[in-house]
C-alpha positions as CSV (number, residue, x, y, z in Angstrom):
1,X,-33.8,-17.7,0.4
2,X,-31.0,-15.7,2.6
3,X,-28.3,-14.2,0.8
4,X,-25.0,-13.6,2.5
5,X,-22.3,-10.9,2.3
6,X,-19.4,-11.8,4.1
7,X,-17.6,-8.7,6.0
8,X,-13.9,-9.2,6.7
9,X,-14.0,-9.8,10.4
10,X,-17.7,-9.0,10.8
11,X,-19.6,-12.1,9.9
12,X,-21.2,-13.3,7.1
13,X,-24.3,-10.4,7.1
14,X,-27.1,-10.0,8.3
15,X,-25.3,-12.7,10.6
16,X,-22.6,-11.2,12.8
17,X,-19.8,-12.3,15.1
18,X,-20.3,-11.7,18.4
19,X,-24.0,-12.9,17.9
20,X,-26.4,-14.6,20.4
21,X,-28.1,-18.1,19.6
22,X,-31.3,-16.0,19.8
23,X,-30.1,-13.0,18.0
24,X,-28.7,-15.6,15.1
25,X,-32.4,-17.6,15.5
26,X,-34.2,-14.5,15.3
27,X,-32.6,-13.9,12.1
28,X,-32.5,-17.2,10.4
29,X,-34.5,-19.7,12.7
30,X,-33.8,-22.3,14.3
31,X,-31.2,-24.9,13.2
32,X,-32.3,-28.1,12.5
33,X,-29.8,-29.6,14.6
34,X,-28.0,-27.9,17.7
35,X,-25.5,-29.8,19.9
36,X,-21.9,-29.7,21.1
37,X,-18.9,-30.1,18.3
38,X,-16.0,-32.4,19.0
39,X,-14.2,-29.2,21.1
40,X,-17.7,-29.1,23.3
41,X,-18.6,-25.9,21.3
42,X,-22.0,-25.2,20.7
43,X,-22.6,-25.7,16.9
44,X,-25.9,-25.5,15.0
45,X,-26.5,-26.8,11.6
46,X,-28.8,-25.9,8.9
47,X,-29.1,-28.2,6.1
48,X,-31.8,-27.5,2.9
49,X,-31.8,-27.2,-0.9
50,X,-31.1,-23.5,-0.4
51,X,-29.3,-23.4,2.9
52,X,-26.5,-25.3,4.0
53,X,-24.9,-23.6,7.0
54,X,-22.7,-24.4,10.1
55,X,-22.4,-21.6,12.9
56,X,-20.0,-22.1,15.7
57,X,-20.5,-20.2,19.2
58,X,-17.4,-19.9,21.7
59,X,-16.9,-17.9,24.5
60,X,-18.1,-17.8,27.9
61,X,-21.0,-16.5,26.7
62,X,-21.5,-18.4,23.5
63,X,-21.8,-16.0,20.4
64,X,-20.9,-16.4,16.9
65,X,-17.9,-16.7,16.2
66,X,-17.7,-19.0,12.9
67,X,-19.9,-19.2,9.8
68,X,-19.3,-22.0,7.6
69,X,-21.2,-22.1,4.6
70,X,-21.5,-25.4,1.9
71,X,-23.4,-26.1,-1.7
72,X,-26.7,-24.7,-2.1
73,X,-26.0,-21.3,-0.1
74,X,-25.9,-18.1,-1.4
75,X,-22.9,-16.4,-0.2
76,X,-20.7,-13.7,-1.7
77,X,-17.4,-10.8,-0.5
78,X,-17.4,-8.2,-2.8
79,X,-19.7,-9.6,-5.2
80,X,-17.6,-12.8,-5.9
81,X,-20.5,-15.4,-5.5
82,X,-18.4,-18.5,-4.6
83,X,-21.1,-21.4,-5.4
84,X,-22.3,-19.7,-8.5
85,X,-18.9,-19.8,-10.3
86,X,-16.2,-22.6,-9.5
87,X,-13.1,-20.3,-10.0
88,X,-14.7,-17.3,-8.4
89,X,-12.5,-18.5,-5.2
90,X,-9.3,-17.8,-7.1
91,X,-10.0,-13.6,-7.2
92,X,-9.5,-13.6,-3.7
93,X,-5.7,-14.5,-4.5
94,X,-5.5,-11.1,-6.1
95,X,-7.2,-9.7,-3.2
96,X,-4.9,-11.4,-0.3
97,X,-1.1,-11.1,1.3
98,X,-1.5,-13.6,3.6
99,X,-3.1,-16.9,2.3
100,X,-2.1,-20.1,3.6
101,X,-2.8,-23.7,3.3
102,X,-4.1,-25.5,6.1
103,X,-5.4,-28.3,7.5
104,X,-7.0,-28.8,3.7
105,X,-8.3,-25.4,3.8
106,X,-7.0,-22.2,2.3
107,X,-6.8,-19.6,4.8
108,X,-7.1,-16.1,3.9
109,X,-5.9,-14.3,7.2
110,X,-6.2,-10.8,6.4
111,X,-9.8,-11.8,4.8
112,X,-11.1,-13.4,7.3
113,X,-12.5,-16.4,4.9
114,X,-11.4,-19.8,5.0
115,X,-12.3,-21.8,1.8
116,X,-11.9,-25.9,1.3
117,X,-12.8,-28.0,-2.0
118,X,-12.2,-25.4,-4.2
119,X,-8.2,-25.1,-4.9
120,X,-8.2,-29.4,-5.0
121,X,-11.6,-29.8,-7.0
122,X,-13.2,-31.9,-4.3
123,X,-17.1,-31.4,-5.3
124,X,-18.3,-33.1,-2.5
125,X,-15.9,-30.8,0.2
126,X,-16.6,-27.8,-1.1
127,X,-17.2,-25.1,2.0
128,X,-16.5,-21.7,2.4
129,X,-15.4,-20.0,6.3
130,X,-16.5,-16.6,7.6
131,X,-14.4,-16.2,11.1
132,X,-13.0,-13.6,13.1
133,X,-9.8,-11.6,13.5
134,X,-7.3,-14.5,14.8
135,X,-9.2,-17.4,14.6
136,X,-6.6,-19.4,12.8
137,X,-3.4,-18.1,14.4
138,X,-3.3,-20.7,17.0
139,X,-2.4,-22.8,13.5
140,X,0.0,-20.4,12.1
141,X,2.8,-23.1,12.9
142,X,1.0,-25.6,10.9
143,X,1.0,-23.2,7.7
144,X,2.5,-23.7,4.7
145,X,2.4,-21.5,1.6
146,X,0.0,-22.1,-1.0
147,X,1.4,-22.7,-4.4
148,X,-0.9,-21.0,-6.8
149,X,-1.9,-23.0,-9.8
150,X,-0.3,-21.4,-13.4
151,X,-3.7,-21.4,-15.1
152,X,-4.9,-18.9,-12.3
């Protein structure tokens, strides 16, 4: 099983941003399903009992440049293991000055992570989003502030 350590801005390691299809195959394998996304971006998709894993390539060049991870994966940013414990998600409040609420998601801007399911208990949506420095401020319009639960 792969473990992953999400980096702020870096990738979710031993996967990196900026990553080749090969590079990310030589690391992981190949997906079991690669094919454009609705935007024409080439997105591959790994789906097993101990790996559920979207990575999205952009560019002219097509390199990582979004790692979206779902039930059954092990990933963690600075030991918080998000799957593991349900309310794990809600240290990263502490942790952030510029969270946002999304397009469903919670957007941490200045941690580079992107989390859905977790804030509205939605089991079955339940995803967290390694992506680069800037990703989301083409959305920044579309913001609004998060209002944090009292029982966090």
């Amino acid at each position: 099983m792969t473990e992953f350590e999400i980096i702020c801005f870096e990738g979710a390691l031993p996967l990196r941003f900026g990553m080749s299809p090969e590079e990310v195959a030589s690391i992981i394998g190949q997906p079991r399903v690669a094919s454009p996304n609705w935007q024409g971006v080439l997105s591959w998709s790994y789906d097993s009992p101990t790996l559920s894993l979207n990575i999205g390539f952009g560019g002219d060049v097509q390199t990582a440049n979004h790692f979206g991870f779902g039930r059954g994966s092990v990933v963690r940013y600075r030991g918080l293991d998000f799957f593991a414990g349900r309310s794990a998600w809600r240290r990263l409040i502490d942790l952030s000055c510029d969270l946002h609420e999304c397009l469903g998601f919670l957007v941490f801007c200045d941690l580079g992570i992107a989390l859905t399911g977790f804030h509205d208990d939605d089991e079955d949506d339940l995803a967290v989003v390694a992506f680069p420095r800037g990703e989301w401020e083409e959305f920044r319009g579309k913001f609004k502030q998060f209002q944090i639960p009292s029982d966090v």
